[in-house]
C-alpha positions as CSV (number, residue, x, y, z in Angstrom):
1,X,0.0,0.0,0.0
2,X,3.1,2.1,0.6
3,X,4.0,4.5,3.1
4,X,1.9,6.3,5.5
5,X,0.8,10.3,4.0
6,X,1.4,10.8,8.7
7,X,5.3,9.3,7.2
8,X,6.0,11.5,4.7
9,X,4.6,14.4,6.4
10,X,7.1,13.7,9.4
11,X,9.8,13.9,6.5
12,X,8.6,16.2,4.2
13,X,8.0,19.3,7.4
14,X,11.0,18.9,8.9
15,X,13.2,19.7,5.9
16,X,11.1,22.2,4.8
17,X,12.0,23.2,8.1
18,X,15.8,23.0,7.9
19,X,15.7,24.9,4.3
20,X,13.3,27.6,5.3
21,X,16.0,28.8,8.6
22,X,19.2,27.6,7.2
23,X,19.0,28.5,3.6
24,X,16.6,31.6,3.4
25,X,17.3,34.5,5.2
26,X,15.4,37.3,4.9
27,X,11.7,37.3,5.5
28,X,10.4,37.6,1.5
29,X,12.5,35.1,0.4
30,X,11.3,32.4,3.5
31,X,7.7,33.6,3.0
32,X,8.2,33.1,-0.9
33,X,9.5,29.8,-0.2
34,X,6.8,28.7,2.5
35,X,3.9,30.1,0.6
36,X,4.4,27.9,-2.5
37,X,3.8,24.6,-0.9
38,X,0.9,26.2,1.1
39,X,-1.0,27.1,-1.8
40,X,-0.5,24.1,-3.7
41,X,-1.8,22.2,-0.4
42,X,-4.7,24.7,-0.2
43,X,-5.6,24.3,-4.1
44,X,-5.4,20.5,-3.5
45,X,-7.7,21.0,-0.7
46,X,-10.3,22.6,-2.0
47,X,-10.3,20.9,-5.3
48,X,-10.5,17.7,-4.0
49,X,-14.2,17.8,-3.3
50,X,-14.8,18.9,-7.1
51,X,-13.5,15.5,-8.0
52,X,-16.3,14.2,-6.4
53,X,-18.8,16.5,-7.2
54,X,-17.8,16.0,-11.1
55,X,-17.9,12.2,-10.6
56,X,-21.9,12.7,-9.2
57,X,-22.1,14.8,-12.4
58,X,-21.2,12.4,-14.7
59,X,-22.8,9.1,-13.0
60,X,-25.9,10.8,-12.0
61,X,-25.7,9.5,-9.0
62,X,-25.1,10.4,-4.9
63,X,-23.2,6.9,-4.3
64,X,-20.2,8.2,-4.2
65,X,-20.4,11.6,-2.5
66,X,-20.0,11.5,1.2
67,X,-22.6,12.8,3.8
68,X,-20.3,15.7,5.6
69,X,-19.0,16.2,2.4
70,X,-23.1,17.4,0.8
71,X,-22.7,19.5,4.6
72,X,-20.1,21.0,4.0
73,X,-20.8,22.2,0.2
């Protein structure tokens, strides 16, 4: 199944981490540098329940949209 998303988030923040204080120093170039992966995160986030909504679209059908997800929308 491969690894864990909780696995490569423990990897993945801390040399974020390590690049953002030891490689970046002055505060546009970290915020540059922090705010790329935050929007892409945020952009995945918020386009993930499209997917869904498109697939109800298409099958004509609420099987495969979740309940909190119809709350939430």
């Amino acid at each position: 199944e491969g690894p864990s998303w909780m696995a490569l988030e423990a990897i993945f923040m801390p040399i974020v981490l390590f690049l953002t204080i030891f490689y970046f120093h002055t505060i546009k170039s970290r915020t540059f540098f922090i705010g790329i992966p935050c929007g892409i995160f945020c952009i995945t986030m918020y386009a993930s329940p499209l997917t869904i909504a498109c697939k109800v679209i298409k099958t004509k059908s609420v099987r495969y949209m979740p309940f909190w997800l119809s709350v939430g929308i």
